[in-house]
Structure formats: C-alpha cells, structure tokens
One Martini backbone bead per residue (centre of mass of N, CA, C, O) as a GRO file, in nm:
protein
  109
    1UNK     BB    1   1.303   1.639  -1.846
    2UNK     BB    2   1.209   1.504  -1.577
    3UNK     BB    3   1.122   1.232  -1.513
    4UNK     BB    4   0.901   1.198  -1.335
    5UNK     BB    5   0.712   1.377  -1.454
    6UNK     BB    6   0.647   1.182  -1.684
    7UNK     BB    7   0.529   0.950  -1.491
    8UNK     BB    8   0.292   1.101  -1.412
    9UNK     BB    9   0.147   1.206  -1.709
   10UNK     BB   10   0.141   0.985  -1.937
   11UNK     BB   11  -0.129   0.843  -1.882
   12UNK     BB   12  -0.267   1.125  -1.945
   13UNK     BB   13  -0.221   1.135  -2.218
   14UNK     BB   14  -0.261   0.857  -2.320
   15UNK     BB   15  -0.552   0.899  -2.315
   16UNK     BB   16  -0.620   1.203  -2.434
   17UNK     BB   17  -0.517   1.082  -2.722
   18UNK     BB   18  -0.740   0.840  -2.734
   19UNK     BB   19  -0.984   1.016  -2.719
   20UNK     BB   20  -0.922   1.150  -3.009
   21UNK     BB   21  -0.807   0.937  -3.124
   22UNK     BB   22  -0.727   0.620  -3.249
   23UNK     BB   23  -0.421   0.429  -3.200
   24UNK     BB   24  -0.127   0.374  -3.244
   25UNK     BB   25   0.166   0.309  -3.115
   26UNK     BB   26   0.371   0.461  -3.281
   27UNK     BB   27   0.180   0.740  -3.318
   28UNK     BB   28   0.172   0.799  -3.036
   29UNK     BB   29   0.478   0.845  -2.989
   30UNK     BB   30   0.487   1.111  -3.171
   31UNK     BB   31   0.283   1.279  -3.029
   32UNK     BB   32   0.436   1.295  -2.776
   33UNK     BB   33   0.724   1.349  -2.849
   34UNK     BB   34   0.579   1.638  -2.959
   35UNK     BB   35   0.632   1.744  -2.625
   36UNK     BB   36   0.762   1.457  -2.516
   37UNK     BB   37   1.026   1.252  -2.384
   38UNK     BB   38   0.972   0.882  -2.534
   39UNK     BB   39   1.001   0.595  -2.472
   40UNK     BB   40   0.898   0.297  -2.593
   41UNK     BB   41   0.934   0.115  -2.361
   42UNK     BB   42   0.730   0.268  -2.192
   43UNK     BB   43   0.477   0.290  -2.350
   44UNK     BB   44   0.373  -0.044  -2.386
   45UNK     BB   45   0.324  -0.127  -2.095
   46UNK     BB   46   0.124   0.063  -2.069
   47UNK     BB   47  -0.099   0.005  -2.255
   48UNK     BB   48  -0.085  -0.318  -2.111
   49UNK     BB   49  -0.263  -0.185  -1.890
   50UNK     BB   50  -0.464  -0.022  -1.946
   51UNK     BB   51  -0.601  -0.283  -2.070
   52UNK     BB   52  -0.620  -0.472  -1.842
   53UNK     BB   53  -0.825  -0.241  -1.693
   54UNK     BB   54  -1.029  -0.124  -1.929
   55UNK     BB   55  -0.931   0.156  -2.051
   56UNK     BB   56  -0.853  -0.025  -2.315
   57UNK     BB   57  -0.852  -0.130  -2.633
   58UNK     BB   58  -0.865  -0.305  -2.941
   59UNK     BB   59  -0.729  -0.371  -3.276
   60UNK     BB   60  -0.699  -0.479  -3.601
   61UNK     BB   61  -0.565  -0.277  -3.919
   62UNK     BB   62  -0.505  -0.248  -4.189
   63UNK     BB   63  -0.200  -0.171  -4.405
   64UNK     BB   64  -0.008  -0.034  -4.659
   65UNK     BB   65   0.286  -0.079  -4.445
   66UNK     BB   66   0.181  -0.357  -4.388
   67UNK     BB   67   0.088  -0.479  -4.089
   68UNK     BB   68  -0.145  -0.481  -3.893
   69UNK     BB   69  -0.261  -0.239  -3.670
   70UNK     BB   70  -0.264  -0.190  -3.345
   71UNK     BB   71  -0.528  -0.035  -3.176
   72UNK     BB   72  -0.634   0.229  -2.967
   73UNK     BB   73  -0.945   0.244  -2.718
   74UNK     BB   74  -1.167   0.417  -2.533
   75UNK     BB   75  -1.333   0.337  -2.293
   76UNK     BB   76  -1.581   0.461  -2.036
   77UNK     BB   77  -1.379   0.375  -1.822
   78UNK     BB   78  -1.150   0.570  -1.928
   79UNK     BB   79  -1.281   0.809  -1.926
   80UNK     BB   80  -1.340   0.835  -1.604
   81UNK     BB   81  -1.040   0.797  -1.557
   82UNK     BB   82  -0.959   1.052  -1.673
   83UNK     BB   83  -1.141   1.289  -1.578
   84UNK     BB   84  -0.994   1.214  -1.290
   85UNK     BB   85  -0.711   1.296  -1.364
   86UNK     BB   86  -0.771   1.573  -1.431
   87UNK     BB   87  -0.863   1.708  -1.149
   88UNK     BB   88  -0.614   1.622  -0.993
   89UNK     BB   89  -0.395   1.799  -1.200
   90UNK     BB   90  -0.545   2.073  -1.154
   91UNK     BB   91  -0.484   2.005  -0.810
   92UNK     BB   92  -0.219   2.023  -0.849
   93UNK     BB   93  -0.090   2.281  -1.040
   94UNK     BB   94  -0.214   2.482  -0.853
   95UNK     BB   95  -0.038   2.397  -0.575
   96UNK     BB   96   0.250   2.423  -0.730
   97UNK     BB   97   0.193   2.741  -0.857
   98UNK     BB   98   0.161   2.857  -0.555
   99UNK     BB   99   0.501   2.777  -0.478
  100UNK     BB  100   0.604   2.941  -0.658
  101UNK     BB  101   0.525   3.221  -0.609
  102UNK     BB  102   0.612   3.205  -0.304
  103UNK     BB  103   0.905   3.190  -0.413
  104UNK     BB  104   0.916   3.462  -0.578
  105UNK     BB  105   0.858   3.658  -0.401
  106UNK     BB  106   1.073   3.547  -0.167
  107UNK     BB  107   1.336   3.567  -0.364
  108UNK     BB  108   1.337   3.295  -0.521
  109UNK     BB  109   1.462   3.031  -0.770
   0.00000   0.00000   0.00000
C-alpha cells in the first residue's frame, strides 16, 4: 500500500480503534497491522503526539507477562476530533471514488 495513503489515515484509525477499547502499544500495532502494514516506529510517536494533544490518556496496567503496560484511552476531546476526522475522509473518499468512476468511465486505467 502506498506510504502517503497510511500516513493519511493512521492517525484516524488509531483514534477509532482507541475509541473501541483502550489499549497498549504493541496490541495497538498488531490491531492495525491486521489490515495496514505498518512499522512500530511510526506510531509510538503518533500515539506521544496524540496524547500531548489531549486526545488520548494514558494509565498503566499489571500485566501477567511483566512489566506493566501503558494503555492508551480516548478523551472527550479525541472523540470530538475523531468524529470530525471520519466527517473529512467521508467527504474525501467520495470525491477520490468519483474520480475513479469518472476515469473508469472514459476508459482510463
């Protein structure tokens, strides 16, 4: 998948999947890697931005398999920001899925 497509939509997915359940780091990346390939790299510091931002906590958890884990949970304010996120790519994916049809139409590939 194209570099620029994920780094387009990381940020809103990790809200929404945030949004479903809080979570840790790495159960985070395996959640998303489940249908985008993408590197641990890249979202820890999306997720420390996130949170400076106030759209994301934190807490930290006992863990069964060692250190306890920080988990990430969706403020108020993330969910406001998320909301207007799906609004944006709703109104994005519609006018890119127009231009598709309309090259499709006049037998572009």
């Amino acid at each position: 998948m194209n570099v620029q497509f994920k780094k387009g939509v990381l940020e809103l997915c990790v809200l929404i999947l945030i949004s479903k359940k809080d979570q840790y780091g790495y159960e985070l990346a395996q959640n998303i890697s489940s249908k985008i390939t993408v590197a641990e790299g890249t979202l820890y510091p999306l997720l420390r931005r996130l949170t400076k931002d106030d759209l994301l906590t934190t807490y930290l958890l006992e863990s069964t398999e060692g250190p306890p884990r920080k988990y990430y949970s969706i403020t108020k304010k993330g969910f406001d920001y998320m909301f207007r996120l799906i609004s944006e790519w709703r109104q994005f994916s519609e006018a890119v899925d127009q231009f598709i049809k309309e090259g499709m139409e006049n037998g572009e590939n």
